[in-house]
Every structure is written in C-alpha cells, then in structure tokens.
Biotite code that builds the C-alpha atoms (Angstrom):
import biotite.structure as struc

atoms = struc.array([
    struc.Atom([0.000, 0.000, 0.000], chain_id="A", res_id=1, res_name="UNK", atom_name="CA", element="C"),
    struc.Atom([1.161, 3.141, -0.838], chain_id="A", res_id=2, res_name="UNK", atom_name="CA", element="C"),
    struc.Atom([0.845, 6.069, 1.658], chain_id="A", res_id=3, res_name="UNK", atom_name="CA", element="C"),
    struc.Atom([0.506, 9.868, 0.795], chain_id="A", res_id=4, res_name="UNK", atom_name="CA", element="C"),
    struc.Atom([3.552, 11.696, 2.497], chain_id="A", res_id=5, res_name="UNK", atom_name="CA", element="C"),
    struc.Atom([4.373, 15.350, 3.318], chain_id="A", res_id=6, res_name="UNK", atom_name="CA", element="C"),
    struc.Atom([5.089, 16.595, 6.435], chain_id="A", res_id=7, res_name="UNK", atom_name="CA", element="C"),
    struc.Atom([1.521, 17.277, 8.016], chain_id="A", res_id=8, res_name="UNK", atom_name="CA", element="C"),
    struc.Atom([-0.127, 13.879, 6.835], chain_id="A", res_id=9, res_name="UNK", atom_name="CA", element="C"),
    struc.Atom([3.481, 12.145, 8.673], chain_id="A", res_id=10, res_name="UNK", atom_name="CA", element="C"),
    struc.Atom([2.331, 13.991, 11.817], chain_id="A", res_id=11, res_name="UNK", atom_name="CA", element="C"),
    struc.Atom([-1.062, 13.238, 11.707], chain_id="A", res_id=12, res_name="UNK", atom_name="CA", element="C"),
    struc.Atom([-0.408, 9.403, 11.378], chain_id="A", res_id=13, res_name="UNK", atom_name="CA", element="C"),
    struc.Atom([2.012, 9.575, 13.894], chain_id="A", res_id=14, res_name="UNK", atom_name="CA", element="C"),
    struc.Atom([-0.098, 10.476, 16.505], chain_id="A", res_id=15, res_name="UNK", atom_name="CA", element="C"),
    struc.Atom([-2.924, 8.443, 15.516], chain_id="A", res_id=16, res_name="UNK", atom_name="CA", element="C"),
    struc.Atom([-0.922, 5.490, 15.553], chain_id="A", res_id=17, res_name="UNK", atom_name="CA", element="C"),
    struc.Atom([0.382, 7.008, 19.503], chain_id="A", res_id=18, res_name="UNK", atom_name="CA", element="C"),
    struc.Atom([-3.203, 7.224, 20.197], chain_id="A", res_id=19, res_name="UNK", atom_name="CA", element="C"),
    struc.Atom([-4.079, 3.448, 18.833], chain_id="A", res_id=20, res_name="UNK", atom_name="CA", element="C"),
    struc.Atom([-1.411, 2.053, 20.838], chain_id="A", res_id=21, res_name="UNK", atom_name="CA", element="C"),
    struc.Atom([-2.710, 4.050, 24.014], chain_id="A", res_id=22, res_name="UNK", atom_name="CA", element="C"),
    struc.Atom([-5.999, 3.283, 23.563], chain_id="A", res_id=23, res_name="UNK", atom_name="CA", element="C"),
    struc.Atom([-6.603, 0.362, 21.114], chain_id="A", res_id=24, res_name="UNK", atom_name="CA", element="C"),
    struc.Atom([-10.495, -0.134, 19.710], chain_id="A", res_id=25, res_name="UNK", atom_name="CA", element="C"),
    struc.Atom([-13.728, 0.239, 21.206], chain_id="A", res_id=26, res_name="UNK", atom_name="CA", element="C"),
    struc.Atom([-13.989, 3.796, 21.904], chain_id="A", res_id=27, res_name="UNK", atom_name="CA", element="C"),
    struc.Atom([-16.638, 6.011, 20.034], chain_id="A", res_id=28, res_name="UNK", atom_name="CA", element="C"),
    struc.Atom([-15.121, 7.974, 16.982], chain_id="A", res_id=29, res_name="UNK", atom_name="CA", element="C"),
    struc.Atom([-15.964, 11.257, 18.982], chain_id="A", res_id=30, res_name="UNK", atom_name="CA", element="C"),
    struc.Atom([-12.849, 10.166, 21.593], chain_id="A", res_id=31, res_name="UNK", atom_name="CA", element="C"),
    struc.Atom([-10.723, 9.275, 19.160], chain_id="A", res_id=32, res_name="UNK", atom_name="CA", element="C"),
    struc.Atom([-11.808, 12.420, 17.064], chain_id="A", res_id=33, res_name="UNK", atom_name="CA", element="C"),
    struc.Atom([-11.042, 14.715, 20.077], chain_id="A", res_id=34, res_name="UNK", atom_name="CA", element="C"),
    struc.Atom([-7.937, 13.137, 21.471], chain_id="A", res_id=35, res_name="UNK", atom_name="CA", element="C"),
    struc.Atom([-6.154, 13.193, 18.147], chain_id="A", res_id=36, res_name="UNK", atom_name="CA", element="C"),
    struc.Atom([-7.466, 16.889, 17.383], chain_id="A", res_id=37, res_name="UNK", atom_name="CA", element="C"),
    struc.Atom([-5.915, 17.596, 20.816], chain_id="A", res_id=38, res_name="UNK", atom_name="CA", element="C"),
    struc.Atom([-2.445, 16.131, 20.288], chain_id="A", res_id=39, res_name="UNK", atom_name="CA", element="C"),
    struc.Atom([-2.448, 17.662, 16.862], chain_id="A", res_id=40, res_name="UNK", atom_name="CA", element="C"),
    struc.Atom([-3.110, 20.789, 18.051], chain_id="A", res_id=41, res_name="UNK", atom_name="CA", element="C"),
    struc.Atom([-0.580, 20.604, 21.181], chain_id="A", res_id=42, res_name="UNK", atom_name="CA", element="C"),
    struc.Atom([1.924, 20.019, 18.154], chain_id="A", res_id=43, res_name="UNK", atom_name="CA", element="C"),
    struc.Atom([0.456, 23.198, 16.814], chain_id="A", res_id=44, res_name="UNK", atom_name="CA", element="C"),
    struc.Atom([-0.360, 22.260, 13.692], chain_id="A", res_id=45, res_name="UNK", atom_name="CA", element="C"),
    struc.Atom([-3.194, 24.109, 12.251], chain_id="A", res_id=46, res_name="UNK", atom_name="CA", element="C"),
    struc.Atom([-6.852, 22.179, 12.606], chain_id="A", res_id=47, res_name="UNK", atom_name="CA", element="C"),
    struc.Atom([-10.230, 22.232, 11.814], chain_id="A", res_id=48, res_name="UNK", atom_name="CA", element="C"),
    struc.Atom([-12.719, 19.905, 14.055], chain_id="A", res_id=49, res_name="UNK", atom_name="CA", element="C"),
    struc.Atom([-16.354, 19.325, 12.697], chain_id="A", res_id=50, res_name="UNK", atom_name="CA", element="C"),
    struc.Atom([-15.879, 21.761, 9.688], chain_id="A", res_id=51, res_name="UNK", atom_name="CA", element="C"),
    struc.Atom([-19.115, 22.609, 7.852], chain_id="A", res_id=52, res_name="UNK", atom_name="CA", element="C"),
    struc.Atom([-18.712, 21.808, 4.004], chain_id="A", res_id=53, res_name="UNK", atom_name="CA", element="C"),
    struc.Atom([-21.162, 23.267, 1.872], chain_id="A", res_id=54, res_name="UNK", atom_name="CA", element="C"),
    struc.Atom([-22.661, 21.758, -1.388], chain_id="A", res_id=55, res_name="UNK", atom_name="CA", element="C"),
    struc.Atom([-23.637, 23.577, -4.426], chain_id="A", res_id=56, res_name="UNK", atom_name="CA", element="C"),
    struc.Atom([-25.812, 21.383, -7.253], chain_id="A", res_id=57, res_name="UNK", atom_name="CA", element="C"),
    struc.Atom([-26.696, 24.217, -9.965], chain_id="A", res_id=58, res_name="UNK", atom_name="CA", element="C"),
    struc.Atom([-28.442, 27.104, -7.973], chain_id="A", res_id=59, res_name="UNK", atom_name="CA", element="C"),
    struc.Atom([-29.275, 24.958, -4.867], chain_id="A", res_id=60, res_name="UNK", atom_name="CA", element="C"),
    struc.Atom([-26.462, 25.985, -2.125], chain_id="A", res_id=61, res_name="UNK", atom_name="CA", element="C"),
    struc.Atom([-26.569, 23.134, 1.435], chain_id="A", res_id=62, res_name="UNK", atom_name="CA", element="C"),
    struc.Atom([-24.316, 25.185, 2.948], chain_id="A", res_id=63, res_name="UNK", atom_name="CA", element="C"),
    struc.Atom([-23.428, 22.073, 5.793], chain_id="A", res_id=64, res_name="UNK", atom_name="CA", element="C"),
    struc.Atom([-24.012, 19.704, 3.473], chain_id="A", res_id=65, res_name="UNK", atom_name="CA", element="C"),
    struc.Atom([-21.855, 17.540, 6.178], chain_id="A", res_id=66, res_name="UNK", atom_name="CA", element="C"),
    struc.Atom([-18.909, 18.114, 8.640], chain_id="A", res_id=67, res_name="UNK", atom_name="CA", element="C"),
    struc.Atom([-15.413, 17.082, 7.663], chain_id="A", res_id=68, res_name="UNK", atom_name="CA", element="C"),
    struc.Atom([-14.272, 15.363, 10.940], chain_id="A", res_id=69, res_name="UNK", atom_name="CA", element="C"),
    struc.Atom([-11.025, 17.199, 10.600], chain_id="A", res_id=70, res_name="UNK", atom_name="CA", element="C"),
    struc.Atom([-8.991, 19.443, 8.243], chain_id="A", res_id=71, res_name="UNK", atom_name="CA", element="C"),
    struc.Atom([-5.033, 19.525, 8.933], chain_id="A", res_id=72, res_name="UNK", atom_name="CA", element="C"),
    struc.Atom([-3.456, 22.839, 8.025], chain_id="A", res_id=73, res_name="UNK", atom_name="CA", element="C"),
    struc.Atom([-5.763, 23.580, 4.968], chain_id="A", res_id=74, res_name="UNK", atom_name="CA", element="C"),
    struc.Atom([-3.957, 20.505, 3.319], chain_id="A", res_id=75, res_name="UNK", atom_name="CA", element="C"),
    struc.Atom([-5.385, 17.440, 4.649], chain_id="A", res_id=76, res_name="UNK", atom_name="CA", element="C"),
    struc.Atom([-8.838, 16.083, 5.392], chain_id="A", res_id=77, res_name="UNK", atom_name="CA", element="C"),
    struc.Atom([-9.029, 13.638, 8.375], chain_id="A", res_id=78, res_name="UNK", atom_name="CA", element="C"),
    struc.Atom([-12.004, 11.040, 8.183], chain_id="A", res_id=79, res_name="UNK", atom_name="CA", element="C"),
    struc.Atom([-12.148, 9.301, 11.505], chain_id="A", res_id=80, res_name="UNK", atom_name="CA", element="C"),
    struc.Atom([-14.261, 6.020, 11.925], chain_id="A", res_id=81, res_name="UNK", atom_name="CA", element="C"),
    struc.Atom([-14.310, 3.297, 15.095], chain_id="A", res_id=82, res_name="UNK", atom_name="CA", element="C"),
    struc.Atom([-15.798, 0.943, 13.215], chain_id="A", res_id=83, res_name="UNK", atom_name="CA", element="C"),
    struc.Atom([-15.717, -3.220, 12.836], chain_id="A", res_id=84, res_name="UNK", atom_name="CA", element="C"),
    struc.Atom([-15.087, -2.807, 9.222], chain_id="A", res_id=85, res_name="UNK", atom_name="CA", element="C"),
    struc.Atom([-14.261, -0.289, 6.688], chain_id="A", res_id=86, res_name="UNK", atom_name="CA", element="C"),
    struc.Atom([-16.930, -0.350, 3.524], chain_id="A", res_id=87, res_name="UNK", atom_name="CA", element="C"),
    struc.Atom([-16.577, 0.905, 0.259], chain_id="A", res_id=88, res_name="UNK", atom_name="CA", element="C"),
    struc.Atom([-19.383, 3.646, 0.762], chain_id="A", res_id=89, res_name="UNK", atom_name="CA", element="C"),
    struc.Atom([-16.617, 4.748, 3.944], chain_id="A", res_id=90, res_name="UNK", atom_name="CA", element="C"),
    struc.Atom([-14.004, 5.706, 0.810], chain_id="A", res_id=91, res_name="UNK", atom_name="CA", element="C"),
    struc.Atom([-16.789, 6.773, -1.217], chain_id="A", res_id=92, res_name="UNK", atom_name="CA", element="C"),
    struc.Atom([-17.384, 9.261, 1.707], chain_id="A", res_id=93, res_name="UNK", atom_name="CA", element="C"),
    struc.Atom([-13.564, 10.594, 1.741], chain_id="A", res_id=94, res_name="UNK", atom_name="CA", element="C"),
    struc.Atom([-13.216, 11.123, -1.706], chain_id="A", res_id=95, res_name="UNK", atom_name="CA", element="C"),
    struc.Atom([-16.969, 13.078, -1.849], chain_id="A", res_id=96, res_name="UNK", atom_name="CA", element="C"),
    struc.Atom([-15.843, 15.120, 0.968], chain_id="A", res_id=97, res_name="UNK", atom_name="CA", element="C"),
    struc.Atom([-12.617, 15.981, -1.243], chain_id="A", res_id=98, res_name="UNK", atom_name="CA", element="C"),
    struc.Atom([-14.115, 17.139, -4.117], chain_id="A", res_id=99, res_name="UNK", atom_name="CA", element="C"),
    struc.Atom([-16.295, 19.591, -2.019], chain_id="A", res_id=100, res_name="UNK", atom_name="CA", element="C"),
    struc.Atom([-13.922, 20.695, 0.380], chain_id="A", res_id=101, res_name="UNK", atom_name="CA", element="C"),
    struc.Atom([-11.555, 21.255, -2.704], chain_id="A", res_id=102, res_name="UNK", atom_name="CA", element="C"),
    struc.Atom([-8.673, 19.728, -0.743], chain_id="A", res_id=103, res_name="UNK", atom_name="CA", element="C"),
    struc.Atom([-6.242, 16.770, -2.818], chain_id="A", res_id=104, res_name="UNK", atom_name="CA", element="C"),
    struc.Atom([-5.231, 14.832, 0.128], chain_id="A", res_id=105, res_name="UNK", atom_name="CA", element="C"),
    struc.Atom([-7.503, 12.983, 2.346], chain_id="A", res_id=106, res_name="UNK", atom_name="CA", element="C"),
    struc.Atom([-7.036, 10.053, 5.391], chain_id="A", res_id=107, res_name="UNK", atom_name="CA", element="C"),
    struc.Atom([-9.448, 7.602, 6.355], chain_id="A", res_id=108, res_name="UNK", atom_name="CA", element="C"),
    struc.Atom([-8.394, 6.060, 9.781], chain_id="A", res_id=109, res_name="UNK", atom_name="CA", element="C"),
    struc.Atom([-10.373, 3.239, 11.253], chain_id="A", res_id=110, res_name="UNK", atom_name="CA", element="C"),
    struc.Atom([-9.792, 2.703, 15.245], chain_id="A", res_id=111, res_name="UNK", atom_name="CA", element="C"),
    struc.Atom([-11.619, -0.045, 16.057], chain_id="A", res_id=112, res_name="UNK", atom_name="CA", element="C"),
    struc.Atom([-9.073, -2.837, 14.627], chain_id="A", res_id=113, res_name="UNK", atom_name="CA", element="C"),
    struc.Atom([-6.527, -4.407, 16.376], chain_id="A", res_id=114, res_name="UNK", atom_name="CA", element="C"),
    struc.Atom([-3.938, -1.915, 14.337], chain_id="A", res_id=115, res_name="UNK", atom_name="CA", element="C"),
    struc.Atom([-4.779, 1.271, 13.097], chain_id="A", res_id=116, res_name="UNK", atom_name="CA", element="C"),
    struc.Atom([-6.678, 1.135, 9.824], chain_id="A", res_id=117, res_name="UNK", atom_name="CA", element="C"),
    struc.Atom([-5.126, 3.818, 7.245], chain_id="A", res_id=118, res_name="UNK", atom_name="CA", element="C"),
    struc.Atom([-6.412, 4.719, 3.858], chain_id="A", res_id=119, res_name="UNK", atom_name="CA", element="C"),
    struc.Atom([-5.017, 7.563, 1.703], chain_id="A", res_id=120, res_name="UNK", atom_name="CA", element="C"),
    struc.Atom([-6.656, 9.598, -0.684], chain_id="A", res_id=121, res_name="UNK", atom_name="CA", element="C"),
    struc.Atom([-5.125, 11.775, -3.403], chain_id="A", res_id=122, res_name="UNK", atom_name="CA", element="C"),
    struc.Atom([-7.270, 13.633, -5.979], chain_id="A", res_id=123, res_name="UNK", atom_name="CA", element="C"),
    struc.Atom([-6.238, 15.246, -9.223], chain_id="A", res_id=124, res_name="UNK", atom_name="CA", element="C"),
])
C-alpha cells in the first residue's frame, strides 16, 4: 500500500498510531476524534474539528451539506471512523468530501481494529 507523504499527513499518522497504541479499539469515533485533534493541536499544527462543508448542485447551495471530521493545516482532510469494518461507501465518503472541500489529500483512519486502519486519498 502506498501512503501519501508530506510533512503534516506524517504527523497526523504519527499520533494516531500514539493514540491506537494508548488506547486500542472500542472507543466512540468522537474520543478518538477529540484526542487526536488535541495532540495535533498541542503540536500546533493548524486544525479544523467538525468543519461545515457546503454543497452547491446548480443554484441549490446546502451550505453544511456535512462536517469534515477534521482538516489539517488547509492541506489534509481527516475522516475518523471506530468501526468493525471499513466499507466501500466509507471511501466513497472521503473522496466526496474531497471534491467539495476542494482539498487533494484525504485520510481515512479506522480505530476499532486491532492496528490502526489507514487509507489515503489523493485527488487530481
């Protein structure tokens, strides 16, 4: 599997992986969601939690159309999930919330596995 890389996205799976190991599964995405946005931020890199992401399909404007779990110094979108499986409609998800958000890089981390489930997502 190949992995994006830059400097931010290395951060942000180095803590996650810090937090898997301290934690391991079966806590609700919202803990894992807050931890990580915590360490992150104690890092001080630059973070978004629960961003609104508007929509636009011809003149109809949703402008929450959803909420990005977390956005990594306007580079990377974080999709957080504590679930027992990861299903295509979960990387259907990232790669929506991409093209809306405008953002190129995107990271779909599962917590509830015995290691810490990591997808990456680059758009053109």
């Amino acid at each position: 599997m190949t992995l994006i890389t830059s400097p931010i996205v290395d951060r942000v799976l180095a803590n996650a992986t810090a937090l898997h190991i301290e934690f391991g599964p079966g806590l609700f995405e919202s803990v894992y969601e807050n931890c990580l946005a915590q360490r992150l931020a104690e890092e001080g890199l630059p973070l978004r939690r629960q961003e609104p992401v508007s929509l636009r399909y011809g003149n109809l404007v949703l402008p929450c159309a959803f909420r990005a779990d977390l956005i990594v110094g306007d580079e990377v979108l974080v999709e957080i999930k504590a679930v027992e499986r990861i299903l295509p409609v979960h990387h259907s998800q990232v790669l929506t919330y991409l093209k809306c958000t405008r953002l190129r890089k995107g990271l779909l981390l599962n917590f509830n596995a015995p290691r810490l489930f990591v997808k990456s997502f680059v758009i053109g």
